[in-house]
Backbone as a printed PyTorch tensor [residue, N CA C, xyz], in Angstrom:
tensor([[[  3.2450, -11.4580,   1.7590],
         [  2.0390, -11.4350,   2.5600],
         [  0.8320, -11.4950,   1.6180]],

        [[ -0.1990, -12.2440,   1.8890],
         [ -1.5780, -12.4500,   1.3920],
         [ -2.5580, -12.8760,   1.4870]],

        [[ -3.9520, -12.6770,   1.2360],
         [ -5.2070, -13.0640,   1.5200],
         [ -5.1530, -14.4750,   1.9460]],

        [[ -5.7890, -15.1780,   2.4710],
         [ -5.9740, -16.6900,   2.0750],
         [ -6.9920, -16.8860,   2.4710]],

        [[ -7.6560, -17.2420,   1.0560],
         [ -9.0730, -17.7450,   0.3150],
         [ -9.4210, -19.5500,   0.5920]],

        [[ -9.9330, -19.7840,   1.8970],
         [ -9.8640, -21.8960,   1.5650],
         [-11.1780, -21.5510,   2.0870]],

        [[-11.7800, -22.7340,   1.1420],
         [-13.3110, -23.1720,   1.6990],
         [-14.4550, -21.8790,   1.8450]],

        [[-14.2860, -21.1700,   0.4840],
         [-14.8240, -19.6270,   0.6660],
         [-14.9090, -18.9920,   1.7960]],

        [[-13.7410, -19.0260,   2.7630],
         [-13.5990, -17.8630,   4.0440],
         [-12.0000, -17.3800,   3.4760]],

        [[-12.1960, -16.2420,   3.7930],
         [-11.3130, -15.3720,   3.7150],
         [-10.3550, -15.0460,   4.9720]],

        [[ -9.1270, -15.4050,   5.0340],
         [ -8.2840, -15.1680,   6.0740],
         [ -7.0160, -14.6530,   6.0750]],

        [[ -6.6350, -13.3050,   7.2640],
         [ -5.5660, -12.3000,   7.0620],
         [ -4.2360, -13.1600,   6.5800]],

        [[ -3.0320, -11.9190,   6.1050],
         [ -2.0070, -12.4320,   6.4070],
         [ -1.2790, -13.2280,   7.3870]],

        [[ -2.2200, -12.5320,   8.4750],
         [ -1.9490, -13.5870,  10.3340],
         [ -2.0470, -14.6020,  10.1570]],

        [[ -3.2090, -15.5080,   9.3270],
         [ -4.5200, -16.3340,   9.4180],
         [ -5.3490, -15.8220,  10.7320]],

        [[ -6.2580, -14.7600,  11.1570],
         [ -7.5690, -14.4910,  10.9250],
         [ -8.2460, -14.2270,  10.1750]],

        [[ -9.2320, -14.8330,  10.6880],
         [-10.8030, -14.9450,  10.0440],
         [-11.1190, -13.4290,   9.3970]],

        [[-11.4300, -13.3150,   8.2890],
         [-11.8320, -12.3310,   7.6400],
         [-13.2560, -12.2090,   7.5010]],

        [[-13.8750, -13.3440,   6.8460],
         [-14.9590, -13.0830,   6.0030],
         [-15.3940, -14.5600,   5.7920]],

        [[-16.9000, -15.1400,   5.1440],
         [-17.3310, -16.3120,   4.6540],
         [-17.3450, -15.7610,   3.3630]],

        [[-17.1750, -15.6880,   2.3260],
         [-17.9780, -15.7730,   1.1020],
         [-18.7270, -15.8910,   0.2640]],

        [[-20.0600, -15.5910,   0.1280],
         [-21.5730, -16.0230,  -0.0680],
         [-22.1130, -15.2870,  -0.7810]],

        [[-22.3280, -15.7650,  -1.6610],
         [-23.3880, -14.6470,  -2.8180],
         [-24.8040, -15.7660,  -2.6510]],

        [[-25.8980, -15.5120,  -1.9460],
         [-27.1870, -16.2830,  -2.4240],
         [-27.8740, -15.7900,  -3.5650]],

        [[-27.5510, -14.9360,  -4.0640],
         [-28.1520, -14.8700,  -5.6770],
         [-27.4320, -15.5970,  -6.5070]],

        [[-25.8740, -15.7520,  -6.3450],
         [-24.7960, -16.2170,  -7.5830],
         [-24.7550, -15.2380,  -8.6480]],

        [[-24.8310, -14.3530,  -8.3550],
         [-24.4860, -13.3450,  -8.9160],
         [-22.8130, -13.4070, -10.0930]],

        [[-22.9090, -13.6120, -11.1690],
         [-21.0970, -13.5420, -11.7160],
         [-20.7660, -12.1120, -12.4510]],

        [[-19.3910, -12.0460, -12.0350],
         [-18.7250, -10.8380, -12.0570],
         [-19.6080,  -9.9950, -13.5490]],

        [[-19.5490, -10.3130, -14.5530],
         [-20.0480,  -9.7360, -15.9120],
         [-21.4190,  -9.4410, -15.5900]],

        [[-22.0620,  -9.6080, -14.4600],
         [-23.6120,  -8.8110, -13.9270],
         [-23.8640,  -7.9970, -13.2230]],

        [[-22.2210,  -7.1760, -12.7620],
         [-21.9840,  -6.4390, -11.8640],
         [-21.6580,  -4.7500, -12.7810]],

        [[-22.1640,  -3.7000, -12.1960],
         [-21.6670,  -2.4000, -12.8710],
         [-21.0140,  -2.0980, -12.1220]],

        [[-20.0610,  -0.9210, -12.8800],
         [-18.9070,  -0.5430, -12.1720],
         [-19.6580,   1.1350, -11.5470]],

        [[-19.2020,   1.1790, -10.3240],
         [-19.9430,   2.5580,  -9.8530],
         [-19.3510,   3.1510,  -9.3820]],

        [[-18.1050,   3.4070,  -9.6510],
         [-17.1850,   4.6450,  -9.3120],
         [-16.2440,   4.5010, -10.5460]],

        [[-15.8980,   5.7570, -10.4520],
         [-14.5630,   6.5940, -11.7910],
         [-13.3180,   5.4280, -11.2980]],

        [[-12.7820,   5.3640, -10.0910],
         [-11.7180,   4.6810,  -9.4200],
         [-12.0280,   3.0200,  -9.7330]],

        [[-12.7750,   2.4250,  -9.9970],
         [-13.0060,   1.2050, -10.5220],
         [-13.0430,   0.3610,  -8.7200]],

        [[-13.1130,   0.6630,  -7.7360],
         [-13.1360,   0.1230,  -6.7730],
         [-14.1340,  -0.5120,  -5.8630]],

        [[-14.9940,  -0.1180,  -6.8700],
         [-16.6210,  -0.5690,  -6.7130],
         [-17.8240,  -0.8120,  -7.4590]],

        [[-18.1800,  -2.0990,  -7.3260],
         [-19.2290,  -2.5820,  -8.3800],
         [-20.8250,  -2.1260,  -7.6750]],

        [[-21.6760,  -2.2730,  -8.1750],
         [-23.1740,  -2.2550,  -7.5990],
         [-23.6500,  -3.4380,  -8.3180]],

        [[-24.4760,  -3.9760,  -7.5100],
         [-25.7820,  -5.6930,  -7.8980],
         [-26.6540,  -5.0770,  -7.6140]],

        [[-27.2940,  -5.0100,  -8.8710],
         [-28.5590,  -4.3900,  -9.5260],
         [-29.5540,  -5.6700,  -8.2240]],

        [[-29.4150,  -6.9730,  -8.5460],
         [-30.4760,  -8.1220,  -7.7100],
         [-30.5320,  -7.7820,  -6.1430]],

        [[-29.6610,  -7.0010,  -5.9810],
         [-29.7510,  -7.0500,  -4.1450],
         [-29.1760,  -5.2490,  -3.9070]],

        [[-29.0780,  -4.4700,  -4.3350],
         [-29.0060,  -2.8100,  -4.6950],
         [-27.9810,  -3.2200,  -3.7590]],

        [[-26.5630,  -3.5810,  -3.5760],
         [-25.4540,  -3.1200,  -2.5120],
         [-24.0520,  -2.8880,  -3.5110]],

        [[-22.9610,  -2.1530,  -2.6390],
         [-21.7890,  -2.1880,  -3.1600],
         [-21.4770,  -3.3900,  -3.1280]],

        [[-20.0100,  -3.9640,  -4.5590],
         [-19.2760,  -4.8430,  -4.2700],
         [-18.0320,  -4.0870,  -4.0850]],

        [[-17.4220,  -4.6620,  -3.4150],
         [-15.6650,  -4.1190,  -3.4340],
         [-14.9530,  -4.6400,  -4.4730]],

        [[-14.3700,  -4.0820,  -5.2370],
         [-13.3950,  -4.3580,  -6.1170],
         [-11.8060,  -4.7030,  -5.9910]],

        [[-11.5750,  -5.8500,  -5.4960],
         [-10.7310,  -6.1100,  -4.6910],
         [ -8.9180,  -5.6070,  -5.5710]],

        [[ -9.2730,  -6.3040,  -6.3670],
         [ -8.3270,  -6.0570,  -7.4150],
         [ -7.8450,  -4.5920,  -7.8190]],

        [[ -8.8200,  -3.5720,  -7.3530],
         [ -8.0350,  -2.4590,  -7.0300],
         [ -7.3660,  -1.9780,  -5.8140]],

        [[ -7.7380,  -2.5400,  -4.8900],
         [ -7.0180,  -2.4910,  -3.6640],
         [ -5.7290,  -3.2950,  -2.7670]],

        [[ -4.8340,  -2.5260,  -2.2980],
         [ -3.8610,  -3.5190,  -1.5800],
         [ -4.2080,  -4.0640,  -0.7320]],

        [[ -3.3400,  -5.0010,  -0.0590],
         [ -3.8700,  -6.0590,   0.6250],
         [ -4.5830,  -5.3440,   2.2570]],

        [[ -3.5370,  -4.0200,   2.6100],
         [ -3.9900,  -3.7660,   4.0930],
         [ -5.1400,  -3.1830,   3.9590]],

        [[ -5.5270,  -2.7340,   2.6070],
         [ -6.9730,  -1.9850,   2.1060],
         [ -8.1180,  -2.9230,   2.8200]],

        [[ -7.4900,  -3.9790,   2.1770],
         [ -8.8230,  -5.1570,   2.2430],
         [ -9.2630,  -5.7580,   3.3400]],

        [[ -7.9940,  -5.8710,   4.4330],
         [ -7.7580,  -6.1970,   5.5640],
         [ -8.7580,  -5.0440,   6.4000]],

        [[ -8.1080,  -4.0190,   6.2240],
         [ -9.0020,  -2.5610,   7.1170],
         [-10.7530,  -2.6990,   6.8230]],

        [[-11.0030,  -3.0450,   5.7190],
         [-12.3180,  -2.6100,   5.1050],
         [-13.1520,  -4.4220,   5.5410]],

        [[-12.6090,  -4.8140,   5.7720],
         [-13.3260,  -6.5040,   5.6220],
         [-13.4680,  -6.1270,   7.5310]],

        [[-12.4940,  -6.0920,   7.9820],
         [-12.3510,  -6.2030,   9.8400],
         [-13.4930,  -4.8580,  10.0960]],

        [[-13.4460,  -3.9040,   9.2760],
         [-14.3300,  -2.6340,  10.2290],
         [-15.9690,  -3.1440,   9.6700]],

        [[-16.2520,  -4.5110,   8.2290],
         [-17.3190,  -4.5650,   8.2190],
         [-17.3950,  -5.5520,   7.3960]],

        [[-17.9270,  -7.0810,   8.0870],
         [-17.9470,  -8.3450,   7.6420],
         [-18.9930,  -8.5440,   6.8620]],

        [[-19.7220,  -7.8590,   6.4720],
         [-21.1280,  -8.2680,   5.5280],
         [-21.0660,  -7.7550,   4.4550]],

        [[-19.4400,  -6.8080,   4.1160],
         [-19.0750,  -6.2020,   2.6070],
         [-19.0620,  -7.1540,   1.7350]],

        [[-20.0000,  -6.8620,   0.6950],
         [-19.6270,  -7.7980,  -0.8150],
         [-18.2700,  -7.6880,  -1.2400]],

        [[-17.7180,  -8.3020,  -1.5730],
         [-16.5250,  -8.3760,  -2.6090],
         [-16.5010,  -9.2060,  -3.9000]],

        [[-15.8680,  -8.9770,  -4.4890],
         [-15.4550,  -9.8150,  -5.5400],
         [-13.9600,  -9.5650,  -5.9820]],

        [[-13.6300, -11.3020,  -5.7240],
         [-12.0040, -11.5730,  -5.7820],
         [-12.0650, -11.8300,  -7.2100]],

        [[-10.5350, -11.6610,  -7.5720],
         [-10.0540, -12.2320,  -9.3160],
         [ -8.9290, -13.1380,  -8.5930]],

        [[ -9.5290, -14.4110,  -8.5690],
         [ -8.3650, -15.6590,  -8.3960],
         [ -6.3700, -15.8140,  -8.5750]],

        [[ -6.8500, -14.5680,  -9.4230],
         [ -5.4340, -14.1330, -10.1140],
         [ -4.7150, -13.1160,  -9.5190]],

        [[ -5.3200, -12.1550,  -8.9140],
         [ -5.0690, -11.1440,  -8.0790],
         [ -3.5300, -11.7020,  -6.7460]],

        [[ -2.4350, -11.2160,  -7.4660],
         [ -1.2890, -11.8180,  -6.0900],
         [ -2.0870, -11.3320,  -4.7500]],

        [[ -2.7150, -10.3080,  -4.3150],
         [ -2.8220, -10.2260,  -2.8800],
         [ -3.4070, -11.4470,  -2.4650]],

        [[ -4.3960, -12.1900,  -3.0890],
         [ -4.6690, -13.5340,  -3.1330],
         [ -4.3590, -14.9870,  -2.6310]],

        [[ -4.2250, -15.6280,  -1.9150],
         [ -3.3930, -17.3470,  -1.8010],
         [ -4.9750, -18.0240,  -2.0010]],

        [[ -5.6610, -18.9880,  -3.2590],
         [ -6.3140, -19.6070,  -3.2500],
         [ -6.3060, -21.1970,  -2.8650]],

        [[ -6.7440, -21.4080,  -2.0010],
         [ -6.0230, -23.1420,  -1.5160],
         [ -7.5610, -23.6820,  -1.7700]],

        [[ -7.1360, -24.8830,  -2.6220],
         [ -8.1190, -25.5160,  -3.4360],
         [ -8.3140, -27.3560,  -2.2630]],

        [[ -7.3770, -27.7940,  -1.4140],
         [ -7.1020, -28.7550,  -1.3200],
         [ -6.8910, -28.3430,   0.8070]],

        [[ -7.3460, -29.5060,   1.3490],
         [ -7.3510, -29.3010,   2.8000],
         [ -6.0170, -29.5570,   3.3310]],

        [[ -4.9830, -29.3400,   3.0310],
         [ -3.8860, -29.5610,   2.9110],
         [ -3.1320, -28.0860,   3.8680]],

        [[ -4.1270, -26.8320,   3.6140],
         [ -3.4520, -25.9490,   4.4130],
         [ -3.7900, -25.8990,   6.0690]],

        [[ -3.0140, -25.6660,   7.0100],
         [ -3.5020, -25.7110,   8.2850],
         [ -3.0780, -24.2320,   8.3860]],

        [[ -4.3970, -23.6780,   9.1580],
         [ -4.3810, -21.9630,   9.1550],
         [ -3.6540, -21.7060,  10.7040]]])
């Protein structure tokens, strides 16, 4: 079971709709501080909000926390297995 990341929207293990993906600053990960001991959360100094630290969390984490609130920052690591990145229109959700 895993995320699936196409066309920067984020969609469940089901395939529902999770999330769009949008940073309008472009903000990249190395401009982000880490603001908790647990590493599960970044802060953006350009826009004062949490990011979620996805990569510390399991997948139903992300699932619970994205569905109770769609305007959470995150930041994915491409590499992260909870992850499916589809680069190509090839997947039908």
């Amino acid at each position: 079971m895993t995320i699936t990341v196409k066309k920067n929207k984020l969609y469940s293990s089901s395939g529902s709709y999770l999330k769009t993906i949008s940073c309008p600053k472009r903000i990249k990960h190395s401009e982000l501080e880490m603001s908790d001991s647990e590493y599960r959360q970044y802060h953006c100094d350009s826009c004062d909000k949490a990011v979620l630290n996805t990569d510390m969390l399991a997948e139903h984490e992300i699932e619970t926390i994205l569905t109770s609130s769609n305007d959470t920052c995150v930041y994915i690591n491409p590499l992260n297995p909870v992850f499916r990145v589809i680069l190509t229109d090839e997947y039908d959700k």
